[in-house]
N, C-alpha and C positions, 0 to 999 in steps of 0.2 A: 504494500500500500504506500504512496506518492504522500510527503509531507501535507497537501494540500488537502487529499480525503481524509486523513489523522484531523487537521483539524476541522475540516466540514462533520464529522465522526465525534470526535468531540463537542461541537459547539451544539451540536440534534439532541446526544443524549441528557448535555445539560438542559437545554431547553426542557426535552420531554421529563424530566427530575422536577422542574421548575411547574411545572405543569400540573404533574400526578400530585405535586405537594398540595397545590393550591385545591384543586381539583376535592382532594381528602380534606379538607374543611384547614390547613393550616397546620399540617402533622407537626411539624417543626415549632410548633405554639407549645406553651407548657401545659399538657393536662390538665392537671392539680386545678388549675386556674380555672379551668370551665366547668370544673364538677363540683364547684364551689371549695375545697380543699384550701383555699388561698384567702377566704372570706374574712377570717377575723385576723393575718399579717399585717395591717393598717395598725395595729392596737399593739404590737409589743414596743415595751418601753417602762418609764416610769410618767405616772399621772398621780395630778392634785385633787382628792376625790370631795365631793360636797354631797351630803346624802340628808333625804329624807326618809323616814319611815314612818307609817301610817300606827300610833300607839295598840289598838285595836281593830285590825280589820274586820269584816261581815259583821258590825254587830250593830245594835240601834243607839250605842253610844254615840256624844257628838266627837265629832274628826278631831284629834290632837295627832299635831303631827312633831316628831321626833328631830332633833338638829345632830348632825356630825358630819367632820369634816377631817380629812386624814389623806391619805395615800392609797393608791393603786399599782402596784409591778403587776405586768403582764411580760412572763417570758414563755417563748414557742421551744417545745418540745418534739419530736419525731420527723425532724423535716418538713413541720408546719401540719403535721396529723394528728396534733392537739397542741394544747397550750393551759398554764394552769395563773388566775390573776389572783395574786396576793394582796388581801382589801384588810387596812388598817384602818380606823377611824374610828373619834370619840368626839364625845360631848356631855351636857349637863346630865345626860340619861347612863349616862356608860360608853363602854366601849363596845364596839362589834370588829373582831377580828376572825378573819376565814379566809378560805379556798374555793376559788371556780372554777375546777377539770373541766376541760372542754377535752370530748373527741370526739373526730371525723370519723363516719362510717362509709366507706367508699362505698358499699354496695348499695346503702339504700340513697346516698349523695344526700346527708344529712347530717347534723351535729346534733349530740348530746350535751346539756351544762348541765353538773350537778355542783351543789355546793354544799362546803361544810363550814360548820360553825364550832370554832375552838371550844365556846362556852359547854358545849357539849359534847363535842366530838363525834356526831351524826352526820351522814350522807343523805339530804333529802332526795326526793324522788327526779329524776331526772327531768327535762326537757327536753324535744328535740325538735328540730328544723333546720332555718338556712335566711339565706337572705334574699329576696326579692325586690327588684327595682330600689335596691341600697338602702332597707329598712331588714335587719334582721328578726324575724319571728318564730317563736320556741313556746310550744305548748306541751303541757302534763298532766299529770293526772297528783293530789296529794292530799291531805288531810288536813284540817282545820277543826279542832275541841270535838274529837271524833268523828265529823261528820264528812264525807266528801267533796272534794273543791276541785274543779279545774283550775290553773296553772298557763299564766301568758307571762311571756317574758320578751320584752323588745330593746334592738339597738338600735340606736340614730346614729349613724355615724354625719356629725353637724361639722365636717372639714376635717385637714390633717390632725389638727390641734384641739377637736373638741368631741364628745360624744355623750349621750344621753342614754341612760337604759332607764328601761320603766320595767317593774313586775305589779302585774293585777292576779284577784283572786274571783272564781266566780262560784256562785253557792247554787247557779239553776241550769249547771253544764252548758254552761259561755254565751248565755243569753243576755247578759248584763254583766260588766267588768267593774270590779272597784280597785283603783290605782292603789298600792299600798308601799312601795319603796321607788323612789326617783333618786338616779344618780346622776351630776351632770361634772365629767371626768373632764382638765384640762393638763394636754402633754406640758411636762417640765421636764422631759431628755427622751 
């Protein structure tokens, strides 16, 4: 073969490479990134946390709501197939220190959050979902003074430097939500 077919030979199969990539939706794209896998990498770092929480939720008392304000570490573990946020924060009511494991379940392309609370050292019952149109939404199933409650749990991600999560509790299986913890996290590294 004649230098000249080498590279006519050359320059076809890259073409046809360039092609077939595109063709297959962007193979050369990172996975992780479209199965949502990548969804909560915006958030590791350290954050200045301001929190609310609802004194009593579902009940006919009137709304006190709770002040602290503290810290959040979010560090990514497995290659970004989970992640676990370390939440300090206090106030005139006390302190709430805990853990939120997050993990990726590839196969149903979902996330689990559970969290635990030092003061006790229990795992509540999970959540799981994902993020659509850049509102993360994560629902459960858990308990409230024995009785059954559904479980919402949302992020905002409000730019590089800011994010909001809300958790509601609903007592008539998600027909009405009442807001009971708001956090609104701002990055300091």
């Amino acid at each position: 073969m004649t230098l000249p077919h080498k590279r006519f030979l050359a320059v076809g199969l890259s073409a046809l490479l360039l092609i077939a990539t595109a063709a297959s939706g962007g193979a050369l794209a990172d996975p992780a990134a479209s199965t949502g896998q990548r969804d909560f990498d915006w958030e590791a770092g350290a954050w200045r946390t301001s929190v609310r929480v609802l004194a009593d939720p579902l009940s006919d008392t009137p709304d006190q709501w709770l002040q602290f304000t503290g810290t959040s570490v979010v560090r990514p573990l497995s290659d970004g197939r989970a992640n676990v946020v370390e939440l300090a924060v206090s106030g005139a009511s006390g302190r709430i220190d805990g853990l939120n494991l997050r993990l990726y379940e590839p196969q149903a392309t979902q996330w689990s959050l559970t969290f635990v609370s030092f003061r006790d050292g229990l795992l509540t019952p999970a959540v799981f979902g994902g993020f659509h149109d850049g509102v993360g939404e994560f629902f459960g199933d858990d308990q409230l003074g024995g009785r059954p409650i559904k479980v919402r749990f949302l992020v905002h991600r409000q730019g590089p430097d800011t994010a909001r999560f809300e958790q509601a509790f609903s007592a008539d299986g998600g027909t009405t939500w009442e807001t009971n913890w708001i956090a609104m996290d701002r990055r300091t590294r």
